[in-house]
C-alpha positions in Angstrom: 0.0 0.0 0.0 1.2 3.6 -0.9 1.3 5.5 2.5 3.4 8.3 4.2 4.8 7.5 7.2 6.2 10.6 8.3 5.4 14.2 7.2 8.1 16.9 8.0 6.8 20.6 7.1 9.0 23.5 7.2 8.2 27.2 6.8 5.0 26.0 4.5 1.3 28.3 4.6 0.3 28.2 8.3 3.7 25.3 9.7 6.4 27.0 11.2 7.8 23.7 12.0 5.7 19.7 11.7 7.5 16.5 12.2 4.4 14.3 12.6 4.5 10.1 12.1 1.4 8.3 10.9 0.4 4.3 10.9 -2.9 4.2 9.8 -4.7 3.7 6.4 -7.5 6.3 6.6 -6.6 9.8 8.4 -9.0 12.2 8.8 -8.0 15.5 10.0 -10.3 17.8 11.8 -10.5 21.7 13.0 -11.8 24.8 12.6 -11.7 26.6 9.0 -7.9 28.3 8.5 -6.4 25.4 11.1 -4.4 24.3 8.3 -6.1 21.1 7.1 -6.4 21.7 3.4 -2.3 23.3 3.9 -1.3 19.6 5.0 -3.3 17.8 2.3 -1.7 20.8 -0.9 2.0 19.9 1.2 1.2 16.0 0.0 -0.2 17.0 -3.2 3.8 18.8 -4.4 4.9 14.8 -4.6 2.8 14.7 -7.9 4.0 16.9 -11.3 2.2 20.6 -11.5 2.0 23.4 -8.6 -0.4 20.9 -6.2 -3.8 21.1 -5.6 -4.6 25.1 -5.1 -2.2 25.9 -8.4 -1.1 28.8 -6.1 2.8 29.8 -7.3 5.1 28.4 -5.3 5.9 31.9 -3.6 3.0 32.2 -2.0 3.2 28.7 -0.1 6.2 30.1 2.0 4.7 31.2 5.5 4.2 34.9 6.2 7.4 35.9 8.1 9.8 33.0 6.0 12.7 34.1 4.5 14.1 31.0 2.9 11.5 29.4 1.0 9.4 26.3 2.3 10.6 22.8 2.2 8.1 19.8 2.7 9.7 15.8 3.1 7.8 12.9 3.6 9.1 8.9 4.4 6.4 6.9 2.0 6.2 3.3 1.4 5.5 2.6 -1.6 6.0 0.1 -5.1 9.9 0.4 -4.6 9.9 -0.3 -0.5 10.5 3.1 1.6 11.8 6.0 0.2 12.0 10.0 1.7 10.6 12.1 -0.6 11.4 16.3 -0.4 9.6 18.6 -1.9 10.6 22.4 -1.6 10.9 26.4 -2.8 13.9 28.4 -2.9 13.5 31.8 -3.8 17.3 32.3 -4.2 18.3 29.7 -6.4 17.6 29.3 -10.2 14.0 27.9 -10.8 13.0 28.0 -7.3 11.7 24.4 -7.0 13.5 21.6 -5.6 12.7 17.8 -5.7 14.6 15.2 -4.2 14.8 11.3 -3.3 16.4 9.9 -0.5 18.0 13.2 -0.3 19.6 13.3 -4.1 18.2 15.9 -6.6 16.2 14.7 -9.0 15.5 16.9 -12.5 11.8 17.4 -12.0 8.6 16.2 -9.4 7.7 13.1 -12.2 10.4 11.1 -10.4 7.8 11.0 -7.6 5.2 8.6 -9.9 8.2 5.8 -9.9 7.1 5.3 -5.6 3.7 7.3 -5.4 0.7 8.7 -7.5 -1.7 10.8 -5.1 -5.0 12.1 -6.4 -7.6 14.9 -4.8 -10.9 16.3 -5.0 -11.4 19.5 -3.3 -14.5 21.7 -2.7 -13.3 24.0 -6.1 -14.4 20.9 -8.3 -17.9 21.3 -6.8 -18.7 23.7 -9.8 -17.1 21.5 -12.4 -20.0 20.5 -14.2 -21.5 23.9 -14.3 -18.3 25.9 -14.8 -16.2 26.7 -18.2 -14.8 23.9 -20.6 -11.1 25.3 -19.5 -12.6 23.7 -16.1 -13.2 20.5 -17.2 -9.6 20.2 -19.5 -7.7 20.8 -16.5 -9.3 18.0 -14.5 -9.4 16.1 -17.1 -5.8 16.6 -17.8 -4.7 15.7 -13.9 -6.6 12.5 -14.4 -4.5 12.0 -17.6 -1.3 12.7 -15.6 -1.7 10.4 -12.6 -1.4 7.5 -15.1 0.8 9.6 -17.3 3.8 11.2 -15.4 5.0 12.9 -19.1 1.2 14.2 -20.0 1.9 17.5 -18.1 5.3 18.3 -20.5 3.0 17.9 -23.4 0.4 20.2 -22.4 2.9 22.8 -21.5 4.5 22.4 -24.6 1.2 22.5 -26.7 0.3 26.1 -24.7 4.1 27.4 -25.5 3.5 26.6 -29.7 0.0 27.8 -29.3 1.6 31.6 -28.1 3.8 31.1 -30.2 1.7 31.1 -33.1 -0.6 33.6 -31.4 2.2 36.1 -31.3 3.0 35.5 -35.1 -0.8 36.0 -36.3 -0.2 39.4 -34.3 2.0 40.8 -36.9 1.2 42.6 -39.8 2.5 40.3 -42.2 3.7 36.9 -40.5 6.4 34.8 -42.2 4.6 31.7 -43.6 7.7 29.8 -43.3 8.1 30.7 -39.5 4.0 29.9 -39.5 4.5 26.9 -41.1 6.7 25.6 -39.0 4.9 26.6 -35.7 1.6 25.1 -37.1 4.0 21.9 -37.6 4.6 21.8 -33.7 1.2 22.8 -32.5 0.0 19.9 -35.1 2.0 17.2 -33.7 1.6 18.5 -29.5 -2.2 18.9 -30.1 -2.7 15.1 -31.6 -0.5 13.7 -28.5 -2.1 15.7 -26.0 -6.1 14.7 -27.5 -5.1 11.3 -28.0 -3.9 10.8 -24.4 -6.7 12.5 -23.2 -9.1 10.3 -25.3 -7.6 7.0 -24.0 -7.8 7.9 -20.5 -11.5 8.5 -21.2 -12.2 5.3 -22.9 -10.3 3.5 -19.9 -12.1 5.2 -17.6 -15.2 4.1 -18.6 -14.4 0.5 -19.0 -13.3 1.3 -15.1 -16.7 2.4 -14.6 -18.4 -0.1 -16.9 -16.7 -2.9 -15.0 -18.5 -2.1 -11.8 -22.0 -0.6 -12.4 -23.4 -3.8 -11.5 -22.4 -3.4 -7.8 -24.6 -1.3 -5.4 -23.2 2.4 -4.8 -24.8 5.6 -4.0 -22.2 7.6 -6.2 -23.9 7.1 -9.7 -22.0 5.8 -12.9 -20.7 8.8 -15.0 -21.0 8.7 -18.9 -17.8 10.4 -20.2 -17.3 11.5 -23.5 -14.9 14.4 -24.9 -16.4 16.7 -27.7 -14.3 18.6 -29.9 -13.1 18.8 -33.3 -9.7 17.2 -32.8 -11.5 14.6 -31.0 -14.2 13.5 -33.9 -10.9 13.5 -36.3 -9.1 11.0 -34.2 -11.9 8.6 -34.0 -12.3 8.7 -38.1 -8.6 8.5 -39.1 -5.6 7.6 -37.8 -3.1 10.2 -35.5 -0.5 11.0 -38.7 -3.7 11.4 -40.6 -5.5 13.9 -38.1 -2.2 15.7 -37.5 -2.1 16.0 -41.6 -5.7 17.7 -41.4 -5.3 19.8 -38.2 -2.0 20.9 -39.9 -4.6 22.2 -42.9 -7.3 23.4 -40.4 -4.5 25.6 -38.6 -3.5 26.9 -42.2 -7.2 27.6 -43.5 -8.1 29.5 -40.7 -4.9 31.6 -40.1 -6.9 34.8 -40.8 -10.1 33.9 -38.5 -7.7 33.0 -35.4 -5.9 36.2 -36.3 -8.6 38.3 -35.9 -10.2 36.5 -32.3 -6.2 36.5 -31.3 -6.6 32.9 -30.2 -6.8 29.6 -32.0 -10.4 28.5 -32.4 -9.7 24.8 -33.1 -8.2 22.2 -31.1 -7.4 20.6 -27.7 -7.5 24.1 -26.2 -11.2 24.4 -26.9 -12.3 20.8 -26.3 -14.7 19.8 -23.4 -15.2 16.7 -21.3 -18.9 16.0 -21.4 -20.6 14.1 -18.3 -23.5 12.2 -18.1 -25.3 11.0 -14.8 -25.9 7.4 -16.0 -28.8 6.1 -14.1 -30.7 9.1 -14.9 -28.9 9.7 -18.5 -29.0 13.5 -18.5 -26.3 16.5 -18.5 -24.2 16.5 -15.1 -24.8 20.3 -15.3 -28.3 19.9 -15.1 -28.2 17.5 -12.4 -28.9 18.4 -8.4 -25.8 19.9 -6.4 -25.9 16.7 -4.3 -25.9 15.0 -7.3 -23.0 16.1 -8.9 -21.2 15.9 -5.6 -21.7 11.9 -5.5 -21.0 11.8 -9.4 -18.0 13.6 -8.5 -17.3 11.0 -6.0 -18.1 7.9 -8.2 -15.5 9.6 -10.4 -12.8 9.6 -8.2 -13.4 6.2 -6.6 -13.4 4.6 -10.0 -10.0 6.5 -11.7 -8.2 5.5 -8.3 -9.1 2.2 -9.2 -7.9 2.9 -12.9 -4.6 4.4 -11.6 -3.9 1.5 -9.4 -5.0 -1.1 -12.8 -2.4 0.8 -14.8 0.0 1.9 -12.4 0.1 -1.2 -10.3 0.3 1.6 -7.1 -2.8 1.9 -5.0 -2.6 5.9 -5.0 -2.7 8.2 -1.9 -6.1 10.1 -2.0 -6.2 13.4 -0.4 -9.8 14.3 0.1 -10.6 18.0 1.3 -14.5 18.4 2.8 -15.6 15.2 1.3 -18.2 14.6 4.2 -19.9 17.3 4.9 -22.6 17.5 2.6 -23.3 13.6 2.9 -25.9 12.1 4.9 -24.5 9.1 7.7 -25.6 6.1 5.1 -23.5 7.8 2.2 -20.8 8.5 4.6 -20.5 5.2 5.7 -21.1 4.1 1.8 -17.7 6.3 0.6 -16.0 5.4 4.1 -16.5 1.4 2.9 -15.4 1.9 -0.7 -12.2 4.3 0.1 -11.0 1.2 2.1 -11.4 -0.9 -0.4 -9.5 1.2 -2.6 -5.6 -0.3 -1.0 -4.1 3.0 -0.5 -3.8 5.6 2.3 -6.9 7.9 2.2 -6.6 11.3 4.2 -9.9 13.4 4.5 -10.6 16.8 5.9 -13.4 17.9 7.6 -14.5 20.9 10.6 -16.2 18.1 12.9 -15.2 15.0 13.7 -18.7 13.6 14.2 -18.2 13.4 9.9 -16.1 11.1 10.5 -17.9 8.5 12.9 -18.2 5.1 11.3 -14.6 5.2 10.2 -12.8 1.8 10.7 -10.9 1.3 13.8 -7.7 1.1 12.2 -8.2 4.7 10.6 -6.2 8.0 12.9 -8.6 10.9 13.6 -6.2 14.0 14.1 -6.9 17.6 15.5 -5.4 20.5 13.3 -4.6 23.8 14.9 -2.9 26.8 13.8 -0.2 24.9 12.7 -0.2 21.9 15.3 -1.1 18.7 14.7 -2.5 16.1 18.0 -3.9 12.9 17.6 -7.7 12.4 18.7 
């Protein structure tokens, strides 16, 4: 089982100094709002490529009064045996973030998915359904990358050729050649990031397929992605789709010019959800409902990640409980164990978490202090 042992803060959000050791599969941490719950579970979530689960910069993790950055290190036991992990910010040195196993630099925070992969749902995704498309790409995109340490390079690089070309169509009269050979790039990034995208989705719902049969109160999503790029790659091979989006790009240089974006491609795609029991639009479903098919969602790419990965992830839950009822709380509390790897869950009272398995560790957050309940 994935689990961290050990968590040593330093200097990070509301920690001046943590050195806190854990032995137990399911930790729920409890407290008052601004104790610092959701601080510990973003501290965990820098083990896994991109800026963890707020997206803040790095800068503003350090702790009001540090001088020296932040530095985070956890012991985990994971698919290799036990390994330290440090995760940390230095605003002095070139790039500012440092990674490192068992106390050696490594080049970059995908070294981590080799002895963990850590997932989260926080209260932002609540409005998923009901928010923008750029919403549902980046969610869509972290599912991608916790089966995919290298899918976060591509988007980056996809967004860099996409400017790129952006600030050529600015010009008065671009170079074709230099166009050309942009469009070339953004061609070949946009196929690899849709196609990686589309085969998470299509494993994903086998994962979901697989176990619709068993009784749950998180409903089955139906996933599909809609976009241009998308209806190319199910009709033609990817050199053939990256041969017509290579045309599409080239046709509509002048249209793209004048919105100052590009209209077509992964950058304008959408992940479409379905609630499957009641087959309608997630967005038109209740608030309580999206919240469980939110749930369901989770429960079955963990499963997913731990088919493909062959690591039971961690699963770092912020405010799951507090809009369940007891039966659905003991439901999710039942299929999280099941799941093989360590589950931590926030929450302001720990009557939420009552019905949680004896071997589980119910901990008191507190400006910065952590005490075992």
């Amino acid at each position: 089982m994935s689990a961290i042992r050990r968590l040593v803060l330093s200097d990070f959000r509301n920690y001046t100094q943590l050195d806190f050791a854990l032995d137990a599969p399911m930790i729920a941490l409890c407290g008052e709002n601004g104790a610092g719950k959701t601080n510990l579970l973003e501290a965990i979530s820098l083990f896994s490529p991109g800026r963890g689960l707020r997206r803040d910069e790095f800068s503003v993790m350090v702790r009001a009064g540090g001088e020296r950055g932040f530095a985070v290190s956890a012991e985990v036991t994971g698919a290799h045996g036990a390994v330290q992990m440090g995760a940390g910010f230095d605003p002095q040195a070139e790039g500012g973030r440092r990674c490192r196993i068992d106390r050696e630099p490594v080049s970059s925070p995908t070294a981590f998915a080799d002895h963990c992969r850590i997932l989260w749902l926080t209260p932002d995704s609540d409005s998923l359904f009901r928010g923008p498309a750029g919403d549902r790409r980046r969610f869509l995109d972290r599912l991608v990358l916790a089966t995919d340490s290298t899918h976060g390079a591509r988007v980056n690089a996809l967004e860099k050729a996409l400017r790129s070309r952006n600030r050529l169509l600015e010009e008065p009269r671009p170079d074709a050649q230099w166009l050309d050979a942009v469009e070339r790039e953004v061609a070949e990034t946009a196929i690899a990031v849709a196609a990686a995208r589309r085969e998470t989705v299509q494993r994903l719902t086998a994962v979901i397929a697989a176990g619709q049969d068993a009784p749950t109160p998180f409903p089955q999503a139906i996933l599909s992605l809609e976009g241009d790029i998308e209806t190319a790659l199910e009709n033609a091979t990817a050199l053939a789709a990256e041969e017509w989006y290579r045309q599409i790009l080239r046709d509509n240089r002048w249209r793209d010019q004048a919105a100052g974006r590009t209209l077509i491609g992964p950058n304008a795609s959408d992940l479409a959800v379905r609630h499957g029991p009641k087959d309608m639009p997630a967005e038109r479903s209740s608030t309580g409902e999206q919240k469980a098919l939110l749930i369901g969602l989770v429960l079955a790419h963990a499963r997913l990640v731990r088919q493909m990965s062959g690591m039971a992830p961690i699963v770092l839950l912020d405010e799951i409980a507090a809009h369940l009822d007891p039966p659905r709380r003991a439901a999710l509390f039942g299929q999280l164990g099941g799941l093989g790897g360590q589950i931590w869950m926030t929450g302001t009272d720990r009557v939420l978490f009552e019905g949680l398995p004896e071997s589980s560790m119910l901990i008191k957050a507190d400006q910065g202090r952590l005490a075992p309940i």
